[in-house]
C-alpha positions as CSV (number, residue, x, y, z in Angstrom):
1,X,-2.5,-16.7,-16.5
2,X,-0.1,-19.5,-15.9
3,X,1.9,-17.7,-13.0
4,X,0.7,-18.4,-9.7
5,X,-1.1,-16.4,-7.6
6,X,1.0,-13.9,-4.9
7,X,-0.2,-15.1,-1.8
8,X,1.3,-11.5,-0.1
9,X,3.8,-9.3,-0.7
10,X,6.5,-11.1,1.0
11,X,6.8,-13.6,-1.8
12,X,9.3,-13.0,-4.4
13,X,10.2,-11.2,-6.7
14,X,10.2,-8.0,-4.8
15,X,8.8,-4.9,-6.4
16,X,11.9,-1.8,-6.6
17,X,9.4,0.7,-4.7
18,X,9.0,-2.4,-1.8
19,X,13.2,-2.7,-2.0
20,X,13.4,1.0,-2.0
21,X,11.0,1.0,0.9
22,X,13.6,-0.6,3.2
23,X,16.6,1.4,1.8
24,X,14.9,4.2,3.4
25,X,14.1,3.1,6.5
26,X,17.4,1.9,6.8
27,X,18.9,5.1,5.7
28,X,16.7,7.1,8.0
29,X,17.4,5.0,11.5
30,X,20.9,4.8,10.7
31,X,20.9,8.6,10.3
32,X,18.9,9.6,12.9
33,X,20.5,7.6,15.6
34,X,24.6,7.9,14.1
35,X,24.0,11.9,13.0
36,X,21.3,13.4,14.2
37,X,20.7,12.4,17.8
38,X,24.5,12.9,18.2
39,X,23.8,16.8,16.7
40,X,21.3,17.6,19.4
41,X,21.8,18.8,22.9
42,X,22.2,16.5,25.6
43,X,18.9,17.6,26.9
44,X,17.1,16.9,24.1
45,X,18.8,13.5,22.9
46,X,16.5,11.2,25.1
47,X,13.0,12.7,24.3
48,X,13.5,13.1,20.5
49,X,15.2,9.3,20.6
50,X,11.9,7.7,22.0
51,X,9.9,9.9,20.1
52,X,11.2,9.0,17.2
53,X,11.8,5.3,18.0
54,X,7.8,5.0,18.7
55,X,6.9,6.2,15.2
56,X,9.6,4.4,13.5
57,X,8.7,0.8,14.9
58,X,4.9,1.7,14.6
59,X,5.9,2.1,10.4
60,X,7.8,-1.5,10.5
61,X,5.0,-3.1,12.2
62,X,2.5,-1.8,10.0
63,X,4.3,-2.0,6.8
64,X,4.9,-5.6,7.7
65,X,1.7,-6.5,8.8
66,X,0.4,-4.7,4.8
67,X,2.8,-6.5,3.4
68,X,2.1,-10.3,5.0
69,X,-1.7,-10.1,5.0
70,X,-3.9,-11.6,2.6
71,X,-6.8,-10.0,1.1
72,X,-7.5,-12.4,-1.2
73,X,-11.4,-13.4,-1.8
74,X,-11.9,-15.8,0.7
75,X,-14.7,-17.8,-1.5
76,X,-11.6,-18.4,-4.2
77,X,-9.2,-19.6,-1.3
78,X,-12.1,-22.6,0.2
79,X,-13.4,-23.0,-3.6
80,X,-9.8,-23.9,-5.1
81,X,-9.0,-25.9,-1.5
82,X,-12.3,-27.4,-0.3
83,X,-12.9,-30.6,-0.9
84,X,-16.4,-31.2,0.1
85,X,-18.4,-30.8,-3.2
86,X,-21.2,-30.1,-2.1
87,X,-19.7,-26.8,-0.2
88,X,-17.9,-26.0,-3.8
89,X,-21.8,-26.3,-5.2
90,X,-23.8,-24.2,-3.1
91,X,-20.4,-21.7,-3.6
92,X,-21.2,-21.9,-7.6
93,X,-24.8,-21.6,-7.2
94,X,-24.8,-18.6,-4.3
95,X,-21.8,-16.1,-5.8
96,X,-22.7,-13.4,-8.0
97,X,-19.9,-13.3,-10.3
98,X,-17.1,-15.7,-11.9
99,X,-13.5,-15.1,-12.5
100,X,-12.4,-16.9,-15.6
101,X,-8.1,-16.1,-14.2
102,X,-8.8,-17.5,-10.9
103,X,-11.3,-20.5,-12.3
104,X,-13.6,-19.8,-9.6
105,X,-17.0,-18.1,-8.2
106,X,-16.3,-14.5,-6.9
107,X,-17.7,-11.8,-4.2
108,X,-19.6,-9.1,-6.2
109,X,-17.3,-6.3,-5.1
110,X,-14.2,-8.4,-5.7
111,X,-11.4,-7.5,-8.7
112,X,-8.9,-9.4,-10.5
113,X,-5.0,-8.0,-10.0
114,X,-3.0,-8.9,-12.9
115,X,0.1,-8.4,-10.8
116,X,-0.8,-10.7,-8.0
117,X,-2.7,-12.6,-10.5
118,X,-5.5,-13.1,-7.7
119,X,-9.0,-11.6,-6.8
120,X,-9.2,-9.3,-4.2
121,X,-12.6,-8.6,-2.2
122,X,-13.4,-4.6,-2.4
123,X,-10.0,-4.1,-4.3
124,X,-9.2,-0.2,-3.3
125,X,-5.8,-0.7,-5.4
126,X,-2.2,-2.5,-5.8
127,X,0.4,-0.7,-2.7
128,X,3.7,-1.1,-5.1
129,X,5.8,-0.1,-1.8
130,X,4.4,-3.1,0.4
131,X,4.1,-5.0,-3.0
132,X,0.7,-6.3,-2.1
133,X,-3.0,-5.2,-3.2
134,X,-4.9,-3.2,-0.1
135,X,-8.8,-4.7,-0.3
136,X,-11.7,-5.1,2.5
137,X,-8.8,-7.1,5.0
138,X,-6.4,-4.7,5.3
139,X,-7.2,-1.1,3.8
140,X,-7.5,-0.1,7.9
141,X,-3.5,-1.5,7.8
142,X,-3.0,0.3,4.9
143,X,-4.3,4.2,6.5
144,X,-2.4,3.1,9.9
145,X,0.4,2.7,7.7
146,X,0.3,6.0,6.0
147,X,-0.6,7.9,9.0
148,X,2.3,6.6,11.0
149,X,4.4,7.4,8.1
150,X,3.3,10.8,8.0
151,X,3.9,11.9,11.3
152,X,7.6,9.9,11.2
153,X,8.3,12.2,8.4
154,X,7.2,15.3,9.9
155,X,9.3,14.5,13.0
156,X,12.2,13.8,10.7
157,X,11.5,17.0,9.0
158,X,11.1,19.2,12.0
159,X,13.9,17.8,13.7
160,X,16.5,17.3,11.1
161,X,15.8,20.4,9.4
162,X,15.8,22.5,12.4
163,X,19.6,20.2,13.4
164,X,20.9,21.5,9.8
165,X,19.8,25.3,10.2
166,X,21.3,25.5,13.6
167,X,24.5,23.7,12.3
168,X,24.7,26.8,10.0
169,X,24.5,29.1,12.5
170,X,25.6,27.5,15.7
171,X,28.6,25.4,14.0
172,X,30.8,26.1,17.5
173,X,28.1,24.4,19.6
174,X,27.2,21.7,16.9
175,X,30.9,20.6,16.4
176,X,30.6,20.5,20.8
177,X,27.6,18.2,20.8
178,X,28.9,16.1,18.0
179,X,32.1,15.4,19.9
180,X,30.6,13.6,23.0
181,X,30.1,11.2,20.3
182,X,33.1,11.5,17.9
183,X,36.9,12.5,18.0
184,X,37.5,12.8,14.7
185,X,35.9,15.8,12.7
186,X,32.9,14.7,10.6
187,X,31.0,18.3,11.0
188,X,30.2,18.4,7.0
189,X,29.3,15.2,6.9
190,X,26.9,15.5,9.5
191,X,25.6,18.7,8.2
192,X,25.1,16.5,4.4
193,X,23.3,13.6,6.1
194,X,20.6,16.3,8.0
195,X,20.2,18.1,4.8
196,X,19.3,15.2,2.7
197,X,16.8,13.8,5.9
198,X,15.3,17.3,6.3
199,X,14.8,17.4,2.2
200,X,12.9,13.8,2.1
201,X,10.9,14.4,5.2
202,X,9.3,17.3,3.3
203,X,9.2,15.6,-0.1
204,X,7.2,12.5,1.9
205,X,5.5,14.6,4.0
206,X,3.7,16.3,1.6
207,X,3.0,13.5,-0.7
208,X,2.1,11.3,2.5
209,X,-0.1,14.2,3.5
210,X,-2.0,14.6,-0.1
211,X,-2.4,10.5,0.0
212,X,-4.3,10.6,3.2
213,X,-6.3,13.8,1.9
214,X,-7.3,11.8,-1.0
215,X,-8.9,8.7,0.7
216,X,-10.1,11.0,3.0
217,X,-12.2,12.8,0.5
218,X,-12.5,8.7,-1.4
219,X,-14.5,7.9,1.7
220,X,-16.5,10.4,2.1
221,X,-17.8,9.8,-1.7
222,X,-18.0,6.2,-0.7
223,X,-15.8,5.2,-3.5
224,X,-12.6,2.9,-4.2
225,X,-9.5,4.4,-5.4
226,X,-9.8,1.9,-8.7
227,X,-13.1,3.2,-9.0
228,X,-11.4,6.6,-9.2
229,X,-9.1,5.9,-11.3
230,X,-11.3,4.4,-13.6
231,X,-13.0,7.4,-13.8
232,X,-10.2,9.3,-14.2
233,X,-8.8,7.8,-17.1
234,X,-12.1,6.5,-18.7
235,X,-13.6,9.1,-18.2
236,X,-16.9,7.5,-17.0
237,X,-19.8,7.7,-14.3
238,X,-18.9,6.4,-10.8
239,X,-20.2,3.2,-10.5
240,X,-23.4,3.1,-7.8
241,X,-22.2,0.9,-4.7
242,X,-24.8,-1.2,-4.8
243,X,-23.2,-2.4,-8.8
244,X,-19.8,-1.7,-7.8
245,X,-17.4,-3.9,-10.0
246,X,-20.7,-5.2,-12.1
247,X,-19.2,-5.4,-15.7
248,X,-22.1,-5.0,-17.3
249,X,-22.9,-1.9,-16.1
250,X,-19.5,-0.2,-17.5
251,X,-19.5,-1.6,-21.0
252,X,-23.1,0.2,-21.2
253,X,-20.7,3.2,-21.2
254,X,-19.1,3.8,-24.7
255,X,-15.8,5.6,-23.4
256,X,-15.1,2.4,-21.1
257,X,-15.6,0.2,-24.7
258,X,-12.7,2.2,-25.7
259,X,-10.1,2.2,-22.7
260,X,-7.7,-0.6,-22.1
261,X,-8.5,-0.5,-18.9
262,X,-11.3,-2.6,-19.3
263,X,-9.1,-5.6,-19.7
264,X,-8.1,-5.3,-16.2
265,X,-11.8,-6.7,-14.7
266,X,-13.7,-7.9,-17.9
267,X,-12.5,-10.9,-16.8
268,X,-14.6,-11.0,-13.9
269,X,-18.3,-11.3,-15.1
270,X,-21.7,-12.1,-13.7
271,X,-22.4,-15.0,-12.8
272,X,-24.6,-17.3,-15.3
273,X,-25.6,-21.1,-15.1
274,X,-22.6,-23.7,-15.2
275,X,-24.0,-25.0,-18.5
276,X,-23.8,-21.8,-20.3
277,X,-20.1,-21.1,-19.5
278,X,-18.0,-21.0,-21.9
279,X,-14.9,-21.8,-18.8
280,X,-15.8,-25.2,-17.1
281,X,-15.5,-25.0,-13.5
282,X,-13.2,-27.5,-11.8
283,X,-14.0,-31.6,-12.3
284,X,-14.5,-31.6,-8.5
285,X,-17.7,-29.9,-8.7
């Protein structure tokens, strides 16, 4: 690959999911703070503000701190920068596999992504909403992430769907709370900004909520979520931990011979002696 390797997933060009991300955040501080908190009664404003305000800057943090780590396999970031050879010799001589994309000596449980066009150490999979691949640095950013985001969706589900009902029952006291805010009379639109919060707090909620079941239950099997794909789609035997990402040991699998999907790490292969490669390692070694 000529393109140069993402370093994290604050370099450009953004994906639409990561672009969308933000949209929504936006979306939902803007109306949770301009509609809803306004909707509430007066006792309530303070408690559900903070509330909300603690789950909303713990996403931010996290999705930033996803999205500007680096998970990239530390042995290809000092063998393409180090200049002491004999470091980038015992590196050649000590690793386990090569990648031929990144032109350097790899962890065994590390994986090529072809959209960040870099190898990531235990690659779990490629986060298109933080634009950035979640591996053995960050996946613990990655489950703070979705947990916080859970619970902020719940809270926006619970309290914005519960705002809308009583809107449609209670309109008299509604239309009273809303004008300690507002003269003018922005009832409906009020009532169409809960709605549409109420309807993607459940929507998220429940796909949040089946993501965190599913690494839940990809733990306790002690497998990636590439892994599980790969099985999925492949429909082939879970690779033992102790081989995880070994090429070798797929392609002795006929229905991985026959799946595209073993483009995406066939570039990554065991490691052999520098004079039987058919890619020549750097001149600096």
């Amino acid at each position: 690959m000529d393109r140069p390797a993402r370093k994290n997933g604050l370099e450009r060009p953004f994906h639409p999911f990561q672009i969308s991300s933000w949209i929504l955040q936006l979306f939902n501080i803007m109306g949770i703070f301009c509609t809803t908190i306004p909707c509430l009664s007066p006792d309530m404003r303070i408690p559900i503000g903070v509330i909300y305000t603690i789950f909303q800057i713990s996403t931010i943090y996290f999705g930033y701190k996803l999205a500007s780590s680096i998970p990239t396999d530390e042995i290809v970031l000092i063998f393409n920068t180090s200049t002491d050879k004999a470091l980038i010799m015992q590196l050649e001589e000590n690793s386990d596999k090569y990648c031929s994309f990144c032109k350097s000596p790899v962890k065994s449980t590390s994986k090529h992504c072809v959209r960040c066009n870099r190898c990531t150490t235990n690659f779990d999979h490629h986060c298109k909403w933080v634009n950035n691949c979640v591996g053995e640095a960050n996946y613990k950013t990655f489950v703070m992430l979705i947990g916080v985001c859970m619970f902020l969706e719940l809270i926006i589900c619970v309290v914005c769907g519960n705002t809308f009902v009583e809107s449609v029952i209670s309109a008299r006291t509604a239309r009273r709370n809303i004008k300690d805010y507002y003269r003018n009379d922005v009832f409906f639109f009020f009532q169409t900004i809960q709605a549409l919060l109420a309807l993607e707090g459940v929507v998220f909620s429940c796909l949040l909520g089946y993501l965190i079941g599913l690494h839940l239950y990809l733990r306790f099997k002690g497998i990636t979520t590439y892994e599980y794909i790969l099985r999925k789609r492949a429909d082939t035997k879970i690779i033992p931990k102790e081989k995880r990402f070994d090429t070798s040991t797929a392609l002795n699998n006929s229905s991985y011979l026959n799946n595209p999907i073993k483009d995406l790490q066939a570039h990554c292969y065991p490691n052999v002696q520098k004079s039987d490669r058919e890619l020549k390692i750097s001149p600096r070694a």
